[in-house]
Each structure stands twice: as C-alpha cells, then as structure tokens.
C-alpha positions as CSV (number, residue, x, y, z in Angstrom):
1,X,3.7,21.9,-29.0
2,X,2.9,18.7,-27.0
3,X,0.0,17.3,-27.5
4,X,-1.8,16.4,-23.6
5,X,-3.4,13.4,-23.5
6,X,-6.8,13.2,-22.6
7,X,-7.4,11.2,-18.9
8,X,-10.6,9.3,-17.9
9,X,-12.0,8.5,-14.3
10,X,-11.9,5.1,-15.9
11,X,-8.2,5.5,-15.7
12,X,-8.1,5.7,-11.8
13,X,-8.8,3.6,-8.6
14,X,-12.1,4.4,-7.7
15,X,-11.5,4.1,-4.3
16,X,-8.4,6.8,-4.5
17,X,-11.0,9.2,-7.3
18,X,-13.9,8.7,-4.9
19,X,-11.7,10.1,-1.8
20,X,-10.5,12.8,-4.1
21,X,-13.7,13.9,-5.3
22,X,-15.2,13.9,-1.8
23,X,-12.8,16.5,-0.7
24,X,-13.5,18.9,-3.5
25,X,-17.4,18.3,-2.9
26,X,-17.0,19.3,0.8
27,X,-15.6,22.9,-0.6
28,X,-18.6,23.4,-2.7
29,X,-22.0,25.2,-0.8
30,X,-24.3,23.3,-3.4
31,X,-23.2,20.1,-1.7
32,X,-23.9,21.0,1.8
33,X,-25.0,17.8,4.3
34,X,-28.6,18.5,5.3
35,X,-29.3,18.5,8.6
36,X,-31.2,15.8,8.6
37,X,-28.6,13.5,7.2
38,X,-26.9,13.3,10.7
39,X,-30.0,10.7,12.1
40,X,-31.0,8.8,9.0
41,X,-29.5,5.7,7.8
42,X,-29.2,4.7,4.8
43,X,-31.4,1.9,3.9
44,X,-34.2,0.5,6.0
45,X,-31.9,-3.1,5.8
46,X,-29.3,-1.2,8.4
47,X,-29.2,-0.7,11.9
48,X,-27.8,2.2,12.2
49,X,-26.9,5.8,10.2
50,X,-23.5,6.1,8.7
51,X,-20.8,6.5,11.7
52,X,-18.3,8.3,9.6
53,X,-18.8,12.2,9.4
54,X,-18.5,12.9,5.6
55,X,-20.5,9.8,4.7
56,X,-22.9,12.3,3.0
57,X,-19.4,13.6,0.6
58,X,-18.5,10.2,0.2
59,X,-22.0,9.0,-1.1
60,X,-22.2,12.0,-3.6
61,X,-18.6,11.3,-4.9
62,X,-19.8,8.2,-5.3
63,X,-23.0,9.1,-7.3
64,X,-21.1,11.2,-9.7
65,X,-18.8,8.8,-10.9
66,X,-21.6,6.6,-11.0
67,X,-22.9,8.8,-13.7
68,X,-19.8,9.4,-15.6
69,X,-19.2,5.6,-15.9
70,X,-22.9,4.4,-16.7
71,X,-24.2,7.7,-18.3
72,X,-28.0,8.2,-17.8
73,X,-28.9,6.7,-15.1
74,X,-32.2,7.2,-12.4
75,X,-32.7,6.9,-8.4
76,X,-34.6,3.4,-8.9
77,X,-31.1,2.1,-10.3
78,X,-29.2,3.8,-7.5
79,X,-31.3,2.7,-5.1
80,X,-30.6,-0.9,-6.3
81,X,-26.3,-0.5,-6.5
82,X,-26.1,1.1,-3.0
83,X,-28.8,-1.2,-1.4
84,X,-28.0,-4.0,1.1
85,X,-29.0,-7.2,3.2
86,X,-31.7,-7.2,5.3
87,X,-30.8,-9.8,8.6
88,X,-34.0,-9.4,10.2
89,X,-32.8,-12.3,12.9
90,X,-34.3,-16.0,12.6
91,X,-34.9,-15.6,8.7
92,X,-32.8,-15.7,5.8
93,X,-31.1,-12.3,4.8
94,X,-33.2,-10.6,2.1
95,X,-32.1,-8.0,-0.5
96,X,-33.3,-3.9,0.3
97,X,-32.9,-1.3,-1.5
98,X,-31.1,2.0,-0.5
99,X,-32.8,5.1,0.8
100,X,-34.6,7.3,-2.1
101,X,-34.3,10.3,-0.1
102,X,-30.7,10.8,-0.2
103,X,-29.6,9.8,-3.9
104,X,-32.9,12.1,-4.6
105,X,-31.4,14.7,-2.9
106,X,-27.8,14.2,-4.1
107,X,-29.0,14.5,-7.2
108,X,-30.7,17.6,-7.0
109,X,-27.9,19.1,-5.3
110,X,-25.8,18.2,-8.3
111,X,-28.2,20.1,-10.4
112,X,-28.0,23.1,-9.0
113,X,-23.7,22.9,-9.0
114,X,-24.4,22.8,-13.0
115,X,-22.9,19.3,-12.9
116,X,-26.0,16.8,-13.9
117,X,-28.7,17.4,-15.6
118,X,-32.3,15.5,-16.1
119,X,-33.1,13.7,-19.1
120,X,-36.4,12.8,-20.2
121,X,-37.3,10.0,-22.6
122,X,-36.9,6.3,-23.5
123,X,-33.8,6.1,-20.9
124,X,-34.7,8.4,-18.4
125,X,-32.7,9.9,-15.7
126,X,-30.2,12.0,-14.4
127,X,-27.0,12.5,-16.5
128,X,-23.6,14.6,-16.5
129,X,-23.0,17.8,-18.1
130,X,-20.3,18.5,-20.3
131,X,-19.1,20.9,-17.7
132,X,-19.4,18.1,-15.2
133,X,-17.6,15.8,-17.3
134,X,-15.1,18.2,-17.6
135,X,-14.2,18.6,-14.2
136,X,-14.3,14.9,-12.9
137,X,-11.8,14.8,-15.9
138,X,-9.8,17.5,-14.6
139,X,-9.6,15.8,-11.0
140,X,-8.5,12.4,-12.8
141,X,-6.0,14.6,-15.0
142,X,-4.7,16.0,-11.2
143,X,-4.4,12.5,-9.6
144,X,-2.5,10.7,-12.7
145,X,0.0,13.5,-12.7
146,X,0.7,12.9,-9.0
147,X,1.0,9.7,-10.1
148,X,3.4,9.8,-12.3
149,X,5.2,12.2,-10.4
150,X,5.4,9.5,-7.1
C-alpha cells in the first residue's frame, strides 16, 4: 500500500490556488456576494469599486489562504495586507487601509461554512478549522495532481 503524500497550499502558485479556490467558493450559498458589494470599493484610497464581477470570490479566496499560511490572524491585519495608496492629487501618495466591512464580512461568512473559527486570547483573531484546513489541502492535492499529470 502506497503511502500518499501529504500536499500544502504552500506547495502551489498562489495566483493558480487563489483562482482555484474562487471557483469552488462561488458554488457554496455561505459565500454568496452581498448585494451591497456591487457599489462599494474597496478602500477609501480607490476611485472606484472592483470592475471585475467575482472580485468578492477572489477577495475571500484570498483571505483563506491568508489564514492557512499566517494562522491566527484579525481584520486590523487584513485591512493592512489588502490596503493601498492614497493619490489624493497635488500631495504625496499616502498609505490606507482596506475596507473593514468586507474582510469583516468574509470572515463571518467563513464561519458559518465551518471553515474558520474565532479565537480569543493573547493572539486574537480569526483562524482555520481543521475541517477547513482539510479542504484547502484537498484543492492543493487536486491541482498538484493535474500538475503532474500536464
């Protein structure tokens, strides 16, 4: 009996994982985009909201293998990796934070898929559950096989 070697998202492109992941969020009802996501943007620093349709997917992809690479890890500390420059014209360009709202709400919709969990405590946070764990594991398992198989 073969012994199956145990894959980590570590293991693939994050861009490729991220795309991946997306998809399979878009089939789950936990993840649905809220209506309001169509008319905000994402941080106060940009113009405009997201042009792409599936930004929301994309962003919550995003978060979760955010959490399986860093571990515990809260909204403040997302709000700082996704935020942006501010060019408010004549000024220099100044460093903004990303929106609250929609990590928060990522978050919470990750909660109730039984995929992250809140941790209270010296670190506190949001975190992955072994079931969670287990299935961006699984996707990462899926996309090295197709890679070897290419």
């Amino acid at each position: 009996m073969a012994k199956t070697e145990k894959v980590t998202v570590h293991e693939i492109k994050p861009d490729l994982f991220i795309n991946v992941l997306a998809e399979k969020l878009k089939q789950m009802k936990e993840f649905a985009m809220p209506e309001w996501a169509k008319f905000v943007k994402t941080s106060h620093g940009k113009e405009r909201p997201p042009q792409q349709s599936d930004w929301w997917y994309i962003r919550a992809a995003s978060i979760l293998r955010t959490l399986y690479v860093r571990g515990v890890i809260g909204v403040e500390r997302l709000r700082t990796k996704y935020g942006t420059r501010k060019n408010p014209g004549v000024s220099p360009e100044k460093f903004v934070k990303a929106s609250g709202k929609i990590i928060r709400t990522i978050l919470q919709q990750a909660e109730k898929a039984g995929l992250a969990e809140l941790v209270k405590g010296k670190r506190s946070g949001r975190r992955l559950t072994k079931k969670g764990k287990e299935w961006l594991e699984e996707i990462a398992a899926e996309l090295k096989k197709k890679e070897k198989n290419e």
